[in-house]
VEXDREN-2710 file (C-alpha; in Angstrom, 1 decimal):
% VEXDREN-2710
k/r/px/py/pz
1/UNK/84.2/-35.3/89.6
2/UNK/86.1/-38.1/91.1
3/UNK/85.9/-42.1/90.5
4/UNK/86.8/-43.7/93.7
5/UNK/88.6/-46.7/94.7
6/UNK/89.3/-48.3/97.7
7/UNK/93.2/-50.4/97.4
8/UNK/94.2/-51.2/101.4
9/UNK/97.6/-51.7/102.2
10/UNK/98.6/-49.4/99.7
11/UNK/102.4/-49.2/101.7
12/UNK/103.2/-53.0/100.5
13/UNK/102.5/-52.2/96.7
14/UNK/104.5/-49.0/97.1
15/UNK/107.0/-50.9/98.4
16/UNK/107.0/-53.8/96.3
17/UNK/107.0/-51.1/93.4
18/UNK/105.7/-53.0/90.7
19/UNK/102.6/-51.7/88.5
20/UNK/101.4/-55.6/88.7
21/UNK/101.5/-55.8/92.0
22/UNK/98.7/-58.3/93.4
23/UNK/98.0/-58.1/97.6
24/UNK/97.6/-61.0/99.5
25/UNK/94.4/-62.3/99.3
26/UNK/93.3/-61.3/103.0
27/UNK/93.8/-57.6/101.9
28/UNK/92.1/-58.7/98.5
29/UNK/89.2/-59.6/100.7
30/UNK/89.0/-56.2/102.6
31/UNK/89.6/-54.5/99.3
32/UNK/86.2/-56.3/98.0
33/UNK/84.1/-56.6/101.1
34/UNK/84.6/-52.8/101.9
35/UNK/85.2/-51.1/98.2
36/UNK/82.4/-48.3/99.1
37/UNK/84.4/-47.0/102.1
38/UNK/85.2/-44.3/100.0
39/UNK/81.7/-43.1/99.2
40/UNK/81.6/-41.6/102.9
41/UNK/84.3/-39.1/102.2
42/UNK/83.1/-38.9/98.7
43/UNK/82.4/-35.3/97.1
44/UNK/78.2/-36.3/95.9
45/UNK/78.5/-36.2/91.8
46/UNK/81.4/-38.2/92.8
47/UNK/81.5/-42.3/91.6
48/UNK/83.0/-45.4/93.9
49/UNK/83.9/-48.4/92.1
50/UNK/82.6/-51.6/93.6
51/UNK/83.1/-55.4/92.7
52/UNK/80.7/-56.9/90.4
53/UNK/79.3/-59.1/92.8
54/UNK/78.4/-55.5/94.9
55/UNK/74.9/-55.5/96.3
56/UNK/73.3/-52.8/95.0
57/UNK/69.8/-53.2/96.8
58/UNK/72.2/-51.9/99.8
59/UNK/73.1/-48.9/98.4
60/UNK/69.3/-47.9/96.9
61/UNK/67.7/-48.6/100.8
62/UNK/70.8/-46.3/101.8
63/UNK/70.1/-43.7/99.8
64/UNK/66.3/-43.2/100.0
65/UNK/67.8/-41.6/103.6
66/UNK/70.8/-40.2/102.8
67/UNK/70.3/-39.0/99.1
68/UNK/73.9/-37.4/98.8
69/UNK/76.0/-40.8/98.7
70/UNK/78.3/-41.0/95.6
71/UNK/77.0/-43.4/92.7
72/UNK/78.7/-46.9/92.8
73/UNK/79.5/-48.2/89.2
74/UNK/80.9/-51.7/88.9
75/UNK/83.5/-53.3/87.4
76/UNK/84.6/-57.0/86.0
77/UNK/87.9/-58.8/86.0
78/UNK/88.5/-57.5/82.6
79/UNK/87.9/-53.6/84.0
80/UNK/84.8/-53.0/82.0
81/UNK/82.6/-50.7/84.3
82/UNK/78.5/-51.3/84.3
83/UNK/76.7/-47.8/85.1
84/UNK/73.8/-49.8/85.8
85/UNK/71.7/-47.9/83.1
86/UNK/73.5/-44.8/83.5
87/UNK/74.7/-42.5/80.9
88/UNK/79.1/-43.0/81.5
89/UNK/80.3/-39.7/82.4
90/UNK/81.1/-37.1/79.7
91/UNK/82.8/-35.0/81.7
92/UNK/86.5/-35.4/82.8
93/UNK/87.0/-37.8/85.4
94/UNK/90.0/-38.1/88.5
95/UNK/91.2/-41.1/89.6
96/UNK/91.1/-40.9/93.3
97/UNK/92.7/-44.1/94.9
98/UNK/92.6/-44.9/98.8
99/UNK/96.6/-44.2/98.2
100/UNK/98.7/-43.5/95.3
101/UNK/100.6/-46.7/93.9
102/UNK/102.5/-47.7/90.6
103/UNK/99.2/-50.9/91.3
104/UNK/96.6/-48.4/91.4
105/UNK/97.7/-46.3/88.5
106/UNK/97.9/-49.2/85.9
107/UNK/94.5/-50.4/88.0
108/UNK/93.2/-46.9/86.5
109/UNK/95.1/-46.9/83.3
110/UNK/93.3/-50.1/82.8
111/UNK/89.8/-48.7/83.4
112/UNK/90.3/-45.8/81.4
113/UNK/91.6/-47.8/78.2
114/UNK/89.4/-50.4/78.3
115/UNK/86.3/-48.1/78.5
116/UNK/87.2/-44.9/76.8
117/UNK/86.4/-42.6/79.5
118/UNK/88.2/-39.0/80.0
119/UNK/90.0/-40.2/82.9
120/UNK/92.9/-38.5/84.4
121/UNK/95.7/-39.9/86.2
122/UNK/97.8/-38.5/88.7
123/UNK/101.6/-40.1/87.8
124/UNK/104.1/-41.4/90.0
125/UNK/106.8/-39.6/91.6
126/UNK/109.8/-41.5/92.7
127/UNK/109.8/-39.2/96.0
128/UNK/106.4/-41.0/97.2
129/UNK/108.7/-43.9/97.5
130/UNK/110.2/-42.7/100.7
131/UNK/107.2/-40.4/101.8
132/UNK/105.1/-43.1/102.1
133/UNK/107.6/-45.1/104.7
134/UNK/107.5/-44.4/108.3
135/UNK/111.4/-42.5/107.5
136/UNK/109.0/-39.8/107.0
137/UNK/107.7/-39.7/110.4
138/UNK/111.4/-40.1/112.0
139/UNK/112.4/-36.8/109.6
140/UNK/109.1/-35.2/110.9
141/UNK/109.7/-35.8/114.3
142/UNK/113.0/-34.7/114.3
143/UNK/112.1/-31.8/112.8
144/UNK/109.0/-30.8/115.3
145/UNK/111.8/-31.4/118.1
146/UNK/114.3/-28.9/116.8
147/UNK/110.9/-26.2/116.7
148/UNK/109.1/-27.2/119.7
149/UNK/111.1/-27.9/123.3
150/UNK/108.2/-29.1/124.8
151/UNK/108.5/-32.3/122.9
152/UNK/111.0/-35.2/124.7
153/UNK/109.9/-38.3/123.1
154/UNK/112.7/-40.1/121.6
155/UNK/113.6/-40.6/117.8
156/UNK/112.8/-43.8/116.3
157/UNK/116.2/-45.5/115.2
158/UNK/116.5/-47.5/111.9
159/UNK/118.5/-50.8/112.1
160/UNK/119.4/-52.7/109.1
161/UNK/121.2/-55.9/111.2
162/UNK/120.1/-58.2/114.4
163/UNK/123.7/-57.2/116.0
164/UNK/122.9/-53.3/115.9
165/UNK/119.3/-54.7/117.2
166/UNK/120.7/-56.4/120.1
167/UNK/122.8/-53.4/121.0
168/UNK/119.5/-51.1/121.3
169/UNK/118.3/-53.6/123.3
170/UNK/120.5/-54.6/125.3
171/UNK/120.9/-50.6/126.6
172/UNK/117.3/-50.5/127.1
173/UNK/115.3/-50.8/130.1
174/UNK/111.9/-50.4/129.1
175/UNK/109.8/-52.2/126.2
176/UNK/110.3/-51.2/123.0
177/UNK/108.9/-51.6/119.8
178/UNK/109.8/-52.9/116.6
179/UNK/108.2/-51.5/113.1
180/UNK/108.3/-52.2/109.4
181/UNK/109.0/-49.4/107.3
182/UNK/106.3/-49.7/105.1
183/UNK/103.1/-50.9/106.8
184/UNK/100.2/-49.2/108.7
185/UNK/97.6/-49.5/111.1
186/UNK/99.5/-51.4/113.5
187/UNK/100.2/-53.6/110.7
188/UNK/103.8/-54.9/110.9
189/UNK/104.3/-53.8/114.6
190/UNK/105.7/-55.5/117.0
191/UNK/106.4/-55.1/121.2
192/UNK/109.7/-56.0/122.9
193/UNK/110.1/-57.3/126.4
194/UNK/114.0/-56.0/126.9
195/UNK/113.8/-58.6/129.7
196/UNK/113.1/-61.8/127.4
197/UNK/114.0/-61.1/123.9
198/UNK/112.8/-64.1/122.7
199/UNK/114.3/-66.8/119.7
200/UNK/110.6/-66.2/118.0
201/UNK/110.4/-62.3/118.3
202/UNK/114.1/-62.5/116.9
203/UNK/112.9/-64.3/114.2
204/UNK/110.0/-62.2/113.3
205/UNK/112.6/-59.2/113.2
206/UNK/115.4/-61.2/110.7
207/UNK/112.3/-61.9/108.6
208/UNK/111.2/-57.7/108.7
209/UNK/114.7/-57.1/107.7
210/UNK/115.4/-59.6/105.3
211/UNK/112.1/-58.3/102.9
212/UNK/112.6/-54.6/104.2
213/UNK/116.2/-54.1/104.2
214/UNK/115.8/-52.7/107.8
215/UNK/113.6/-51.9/110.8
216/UNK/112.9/-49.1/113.1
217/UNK/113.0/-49.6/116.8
218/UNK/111.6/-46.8/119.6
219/UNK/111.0/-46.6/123.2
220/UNK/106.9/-48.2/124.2
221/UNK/105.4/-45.5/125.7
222/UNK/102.1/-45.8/128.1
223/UNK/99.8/-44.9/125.9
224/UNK/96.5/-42.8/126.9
225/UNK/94.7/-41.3/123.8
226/UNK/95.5/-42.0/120.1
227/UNK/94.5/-39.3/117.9
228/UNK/95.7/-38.0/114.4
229/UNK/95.4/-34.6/112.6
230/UNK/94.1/-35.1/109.0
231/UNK/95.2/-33.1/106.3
232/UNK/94.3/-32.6/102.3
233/UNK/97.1/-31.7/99.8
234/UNK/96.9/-30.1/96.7
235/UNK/100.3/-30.5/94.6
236/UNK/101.9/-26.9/94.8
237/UNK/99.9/-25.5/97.4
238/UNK/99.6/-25.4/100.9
239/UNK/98.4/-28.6/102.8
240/UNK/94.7/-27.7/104.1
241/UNK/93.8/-28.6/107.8
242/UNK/90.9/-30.9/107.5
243/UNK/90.4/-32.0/111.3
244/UNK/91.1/-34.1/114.3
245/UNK/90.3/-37.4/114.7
246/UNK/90.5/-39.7/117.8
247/UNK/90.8/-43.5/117.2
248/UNK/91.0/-46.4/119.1
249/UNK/93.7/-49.3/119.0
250/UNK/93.6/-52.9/120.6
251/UNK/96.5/-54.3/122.8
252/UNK/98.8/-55.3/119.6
253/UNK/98.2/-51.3/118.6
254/UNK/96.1/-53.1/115.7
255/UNK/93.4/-49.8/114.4
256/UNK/89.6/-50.8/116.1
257/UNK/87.6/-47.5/115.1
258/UNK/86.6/-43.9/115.3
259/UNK/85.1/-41.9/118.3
260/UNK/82.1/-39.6/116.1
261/UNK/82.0/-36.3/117.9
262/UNK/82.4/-32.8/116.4
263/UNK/86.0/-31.2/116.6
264/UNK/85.1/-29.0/119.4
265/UNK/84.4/-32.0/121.5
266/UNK/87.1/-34.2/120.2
267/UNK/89.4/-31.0/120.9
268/UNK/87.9/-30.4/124.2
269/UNK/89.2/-34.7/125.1
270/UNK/92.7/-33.8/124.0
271/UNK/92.8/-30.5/125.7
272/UNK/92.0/-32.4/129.0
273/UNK/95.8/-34.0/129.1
274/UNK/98.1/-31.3/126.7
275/UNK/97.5/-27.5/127.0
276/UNK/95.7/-26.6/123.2
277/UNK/98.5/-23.8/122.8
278/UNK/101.0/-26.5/122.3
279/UNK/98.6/-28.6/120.1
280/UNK/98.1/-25.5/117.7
281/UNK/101.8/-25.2/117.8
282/UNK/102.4/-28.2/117.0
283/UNK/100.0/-28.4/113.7
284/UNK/101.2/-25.6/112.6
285/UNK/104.6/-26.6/112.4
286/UNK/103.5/-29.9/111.2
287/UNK/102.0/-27.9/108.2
288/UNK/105.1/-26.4/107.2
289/UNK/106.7/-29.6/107.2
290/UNK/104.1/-31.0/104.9
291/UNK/103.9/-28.0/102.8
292/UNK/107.5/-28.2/101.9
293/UNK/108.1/-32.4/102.2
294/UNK/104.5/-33.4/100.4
295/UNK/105.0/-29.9/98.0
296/UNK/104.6/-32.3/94.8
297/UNK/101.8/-34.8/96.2
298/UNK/97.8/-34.8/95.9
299/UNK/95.5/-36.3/98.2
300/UNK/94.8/-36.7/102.3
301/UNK/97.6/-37.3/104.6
302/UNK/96.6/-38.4/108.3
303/UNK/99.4/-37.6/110.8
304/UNK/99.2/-40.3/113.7
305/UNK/99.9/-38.8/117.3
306/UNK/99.4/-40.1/120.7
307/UNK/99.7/-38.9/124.6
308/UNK/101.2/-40.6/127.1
309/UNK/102.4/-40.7/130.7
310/UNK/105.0/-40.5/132.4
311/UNK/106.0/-40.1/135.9
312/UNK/102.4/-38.7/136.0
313/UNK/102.9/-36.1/134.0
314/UNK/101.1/-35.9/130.3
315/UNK/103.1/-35.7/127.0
316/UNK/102.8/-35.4/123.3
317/UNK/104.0/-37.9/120.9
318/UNK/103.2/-35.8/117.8
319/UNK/104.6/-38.0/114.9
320/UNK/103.7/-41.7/115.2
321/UNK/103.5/-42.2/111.3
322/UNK/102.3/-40.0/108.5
323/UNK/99.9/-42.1/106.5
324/UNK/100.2/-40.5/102.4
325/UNK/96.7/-41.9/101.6
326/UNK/93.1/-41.7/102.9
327/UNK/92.3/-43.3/105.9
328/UNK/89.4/-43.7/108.8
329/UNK/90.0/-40.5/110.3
330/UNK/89.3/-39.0/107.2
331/UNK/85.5/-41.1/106.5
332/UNK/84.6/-40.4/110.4
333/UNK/85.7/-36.8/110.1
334/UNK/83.4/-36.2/107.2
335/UNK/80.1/-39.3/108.6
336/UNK/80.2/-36.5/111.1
337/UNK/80.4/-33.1/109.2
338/UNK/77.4/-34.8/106.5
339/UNK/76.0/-37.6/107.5
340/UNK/75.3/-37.6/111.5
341/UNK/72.7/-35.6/113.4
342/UNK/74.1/-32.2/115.5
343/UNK/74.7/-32.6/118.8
344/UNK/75.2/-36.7/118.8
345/UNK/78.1/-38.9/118.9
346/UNK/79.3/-42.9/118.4
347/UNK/81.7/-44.6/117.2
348/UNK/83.0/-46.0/113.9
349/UNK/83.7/-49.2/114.0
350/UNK/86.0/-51.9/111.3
351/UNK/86.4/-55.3/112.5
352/UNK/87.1/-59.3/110.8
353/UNK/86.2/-62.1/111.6
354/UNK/87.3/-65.6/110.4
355/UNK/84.2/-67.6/111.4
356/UNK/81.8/-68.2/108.9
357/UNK/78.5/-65.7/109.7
358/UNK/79.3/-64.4/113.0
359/UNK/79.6/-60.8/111.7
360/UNK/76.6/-61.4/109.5
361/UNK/74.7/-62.5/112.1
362/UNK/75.6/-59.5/114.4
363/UNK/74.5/-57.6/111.6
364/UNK/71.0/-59.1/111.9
365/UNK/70.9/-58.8/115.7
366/UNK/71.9/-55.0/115.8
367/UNK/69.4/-54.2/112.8
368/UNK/66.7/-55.4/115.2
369/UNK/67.7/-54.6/118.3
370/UNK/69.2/-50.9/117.7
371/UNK/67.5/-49.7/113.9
372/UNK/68.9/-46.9/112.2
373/UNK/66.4/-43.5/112.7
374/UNK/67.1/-40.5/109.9
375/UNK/65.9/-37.0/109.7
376/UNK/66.6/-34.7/107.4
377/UNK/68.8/-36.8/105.9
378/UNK/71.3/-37.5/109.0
379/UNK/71.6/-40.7/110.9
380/UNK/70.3/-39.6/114.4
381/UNK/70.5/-42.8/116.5
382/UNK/70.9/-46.8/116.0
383/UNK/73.3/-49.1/113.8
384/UNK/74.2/-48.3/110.3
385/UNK/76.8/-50.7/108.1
386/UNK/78.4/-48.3/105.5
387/UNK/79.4/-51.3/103.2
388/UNK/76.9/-54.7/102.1
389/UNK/76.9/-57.4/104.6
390/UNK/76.8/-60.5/103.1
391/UNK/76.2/-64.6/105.0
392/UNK/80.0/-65.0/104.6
393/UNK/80.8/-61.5/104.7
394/UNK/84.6/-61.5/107.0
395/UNK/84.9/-57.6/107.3
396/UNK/82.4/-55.3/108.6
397/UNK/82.8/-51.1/108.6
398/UNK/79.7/-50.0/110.3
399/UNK/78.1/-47.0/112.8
400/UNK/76.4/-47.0/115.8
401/UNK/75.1/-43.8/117.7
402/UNK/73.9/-43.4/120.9
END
């Protein structure tokens, strides 16, 4: 059994390094307003831990249609759970975090001391240090080139100074972009007009650098499907293929949602644009790199990829970042494979918003207008929120199927 628990933005407390880390308080926001995420990829004896101001008539008017959802027990600021009337588990318990952080392991240290439960810990490497930065995507790419010819798209370089910046730049004809090493979903991303490299993206970049110690800078290519290939490790064994998943980005390649469609149909929408020979190449290769690179690590991985065009012909970007953590690939993969009715399809949605009840009174409008019908257990049409919406609520993770 597993005790969940959702910590976003898990790069910046790598990063940061310290076991006291605190997130800003947007990112404490998402981390209260959507701490059940996890109980959609949840294993069902398995436990989420949710704020203690969770609404838990929510989850019982979930569950009388999908009975197989993970138990969420509470917790206080002083990390005493509430089981709610349950009986605390005897059993040994594994602290599964949204991604693995010296933060999240005191979070759990915490838990277990201050409750005496039989909880077990995975421990910090030093290695995840680096794994967990997008360094691991350059070494990946540059390893999927030297197996696979059909790949061309250039190497991300990492700059540690504005002059070396400049000099990228300045030999460049296209737009580029500009990344931090440690964030994620197009977090900490930012385009460059080679024609007009403004005084205010410049200082954006000295800022990246000054708190980062460098940035990485790559070619912008035009971008026509985003997907990712999702991956479970298990330290000492071989990384286990989980599935594809096809996302959707805005124009600031800032993460929108999941397309929900079995992975012969989301295979079937990548095969349209890069022959599936290559794609099967290029996963297994990607394995071996895991297998070897992630040999001591436990937990999901989601390897980013996109296609794109160019001089109308399609190509394979097949190592945008490697995300060492859980991610939204991973809860659509398995809303589909559990939780959604055969044969249908939708989309997986996470958005904000900063005005006070606009998301809580779509909420209302698309409970009325498009209600959530079951069978057997399996949403088969309408809106469903996978997390409480509240009046003031300013993150919303929910479904809708057609």
């Amino acid at each position: 059994m597993n005790l969940h628990y959702f910590n976003p933005g898990h790069e910046a407390a790598v990063f940061n390094g310290s076991p006291f880390y605190f997130a800003p308080k947007n990112v404490q926001l998402l981390q209260s307003e959507l701490a059940f995420l996890p109980a959609w990829y949840a294993q069902d004896d398995d436990f989420v831990l949710v704020n203690s101001n969770f609404n838990f008539s929510f989850f019982e008017n979930i569950e009388t249609n999908l009975s197989t959802l993970p138990q969420p027990f509470s917790f206080d600021k002083n990390y005493i759970l509430d089981f709610k009337n349950k009986k605390i588990p005897s059993g040994e318990l594994n602290a599964t975090s949204w991604g693995i952080s010296p933060a999240s392991i005191h979070f759990f240290e915490k838990i277990r001391e201050v409750n005496a439960i039989n909880l077990h810990i995975e421990q910090w490497k030093n290695e995840f240090w680096e794994l967990c930065s997008r360094r691991a995507a350059q070494e990946c790419l540059i390893y999927l080139k030297q197996k696979i010819p059909q790949i061309v798209v250039a190497v991300p370089q990492f700059e540690n100074s504005m002059q070396a910046i400049e000099n990228v730049i300045n030999n460049a004809s296209e737009m580029m972009i500009a990344k931090n090493p440690f964030s994620s979903s197009g977090r900490g991303i930012l385009r460059i007009d080679t024609k007009n490299f403004s005084c205010s993206t410049q200082q954006i970049i000295r800022g990246w650098i000054r708190r980062q110690g460098c940035i990485s800078i790559e070619k912008m290519y035009d971008n026509i499907l985003d997907f990712a290939m999702e991956f479970r490790c298990v330290s000492g064994e071989n990384a286990e293929f989980i599935g594809y998943s096809l996302f959707e980005t805005n124009n600031k390649c800032i993460y929108t949602g999941n397309i929900l469609d079995s992975q012969k149909n989301i295979k079937t929408q990548i095969g349209k644009f890069i022959d599936i020979e290559l794609i099967e190449k290029v996963k297994s290769e990607i394995g071996v790199f895991l297998n070897e690179k992630y040999k001591n690590y436990s937990g999901f991985l989601g390897v980013d990829m996109l296609i794109y065009i160019s001089e109308n012909q399609y190509f394979i970007y097949p190592c945008v970042e490697i995300n060492m953590r859980a991610n939204m690939g991973i809860v659509a993969i398995n809303f589909v494979e559990k939780y959604l009715c055969t044969n249908k399809s939708g989309r997986f949605t996470v958005s904000f918003s900063n005005n006070e009840g606009e998301i809580y009174g779509s909420h209302c409008r698309m409970t009325k207008q498009i209600p959530a019908h079951f069978a057997d257990g399996k949403l088969c049409e309408g809106y469903l929120p996978l997390c409480p919406v509240k009046e003031n609520s300013k993150f919303w993770a929910y479904i809708v199927v057609n």
